[in-house]
C-alpha positions as CSV (number, residue, x, y, z in Angstrom):
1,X,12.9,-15.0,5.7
2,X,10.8,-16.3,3.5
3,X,7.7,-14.5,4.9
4,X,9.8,-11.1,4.7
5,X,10.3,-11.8,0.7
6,X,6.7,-12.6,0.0
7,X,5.7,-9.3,2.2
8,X,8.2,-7.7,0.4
9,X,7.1,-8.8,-3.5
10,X,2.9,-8.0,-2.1
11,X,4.1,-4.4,-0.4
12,X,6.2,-3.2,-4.1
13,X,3.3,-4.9,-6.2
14,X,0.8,-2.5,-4.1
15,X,3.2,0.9,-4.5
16,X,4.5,-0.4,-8.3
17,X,0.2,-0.3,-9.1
18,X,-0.4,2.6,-7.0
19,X,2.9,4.4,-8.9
20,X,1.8,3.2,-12.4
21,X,-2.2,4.5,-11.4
22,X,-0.8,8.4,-10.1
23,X,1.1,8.6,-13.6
24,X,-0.5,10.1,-16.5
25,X,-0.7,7.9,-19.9
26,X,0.3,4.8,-20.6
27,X,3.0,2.9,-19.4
28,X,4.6,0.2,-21.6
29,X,5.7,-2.1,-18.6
30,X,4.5,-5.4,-17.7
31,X,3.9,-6.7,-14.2
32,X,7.2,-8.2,-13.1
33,X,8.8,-4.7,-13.6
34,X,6.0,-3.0,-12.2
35,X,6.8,-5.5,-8.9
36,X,10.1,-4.8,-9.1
37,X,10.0,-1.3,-9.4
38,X,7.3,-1.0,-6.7
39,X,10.0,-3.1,-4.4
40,X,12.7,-0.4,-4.8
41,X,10.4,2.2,-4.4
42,X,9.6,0.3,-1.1
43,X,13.2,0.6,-0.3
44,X,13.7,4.5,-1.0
45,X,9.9,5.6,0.9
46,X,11.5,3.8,4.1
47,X,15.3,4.6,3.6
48,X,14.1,8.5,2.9
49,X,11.9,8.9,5.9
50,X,14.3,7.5,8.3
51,X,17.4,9.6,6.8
52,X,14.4,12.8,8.3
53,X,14.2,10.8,11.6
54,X,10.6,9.5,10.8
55,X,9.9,6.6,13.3
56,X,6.5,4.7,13.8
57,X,6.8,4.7,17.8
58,X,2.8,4.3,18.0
59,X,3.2,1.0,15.7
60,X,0.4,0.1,13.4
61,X,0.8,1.3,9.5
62,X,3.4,3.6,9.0
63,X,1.5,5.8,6.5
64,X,4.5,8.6,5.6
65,X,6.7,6.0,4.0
66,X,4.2,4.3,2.0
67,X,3.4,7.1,0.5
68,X,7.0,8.5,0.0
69,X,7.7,5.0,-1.7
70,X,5.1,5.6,-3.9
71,X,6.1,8.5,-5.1
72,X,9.6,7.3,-5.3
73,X,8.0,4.4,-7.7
74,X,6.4,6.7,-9.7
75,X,9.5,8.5,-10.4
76,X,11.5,5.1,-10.9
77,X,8.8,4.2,-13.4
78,X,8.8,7.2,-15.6
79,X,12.6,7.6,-15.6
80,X,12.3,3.2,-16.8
81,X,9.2,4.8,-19.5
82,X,11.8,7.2,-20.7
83,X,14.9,4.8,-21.6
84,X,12.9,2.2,-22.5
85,X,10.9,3.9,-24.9
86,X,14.1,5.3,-26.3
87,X,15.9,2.6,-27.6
88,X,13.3,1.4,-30.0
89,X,12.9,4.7,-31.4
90,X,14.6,6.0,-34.8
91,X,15.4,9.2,-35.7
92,X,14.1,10.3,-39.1
């Protein structure tokens, strides 16, 4: 279990940096978010591919959804950019 968590918080903190590297700019978001982002993202690479039957039957790294969960971080972080950065903003 608790093996499974810290996996869990290293795998989302690799995708949430990877995510946050494959966006253009600058992201406002510190690390925690970036970890917990990167955790979700995780979730929806895994959840995606096996909803398309995707299944590591050779074992090792399961490459497809790592990369779909990247991508799926990505997303997750620029849609967090885009209504975080507008609630400090006024309109003139």
């Amino acid at each position: 279990m608790i093996g499974t968590i810290l996996s869990a918080i290293v795998v989302g903190a690799i995708i949430g940096a990877l995510a946050r590297l494959a966006l253009p700019g600058r992201q406002g978001i510190g690390m925690v978010m970036t970890i917990l982002l990167g955790i979700t993202g995780s979730f929806l690479g895994s959840w995606i591919t096996s909803q398309f039957g995707y299944s590591n039957a050779g074992g090792g790294f399961a490459i497809l959804p790592f990369l779909v969960g990247v991508i799926a971080a990505a997303v997750l972080i620029g849609i967090y950019v885009a209504m975080a950065g507008r609630r400090g903003t006024t309109v003139r």
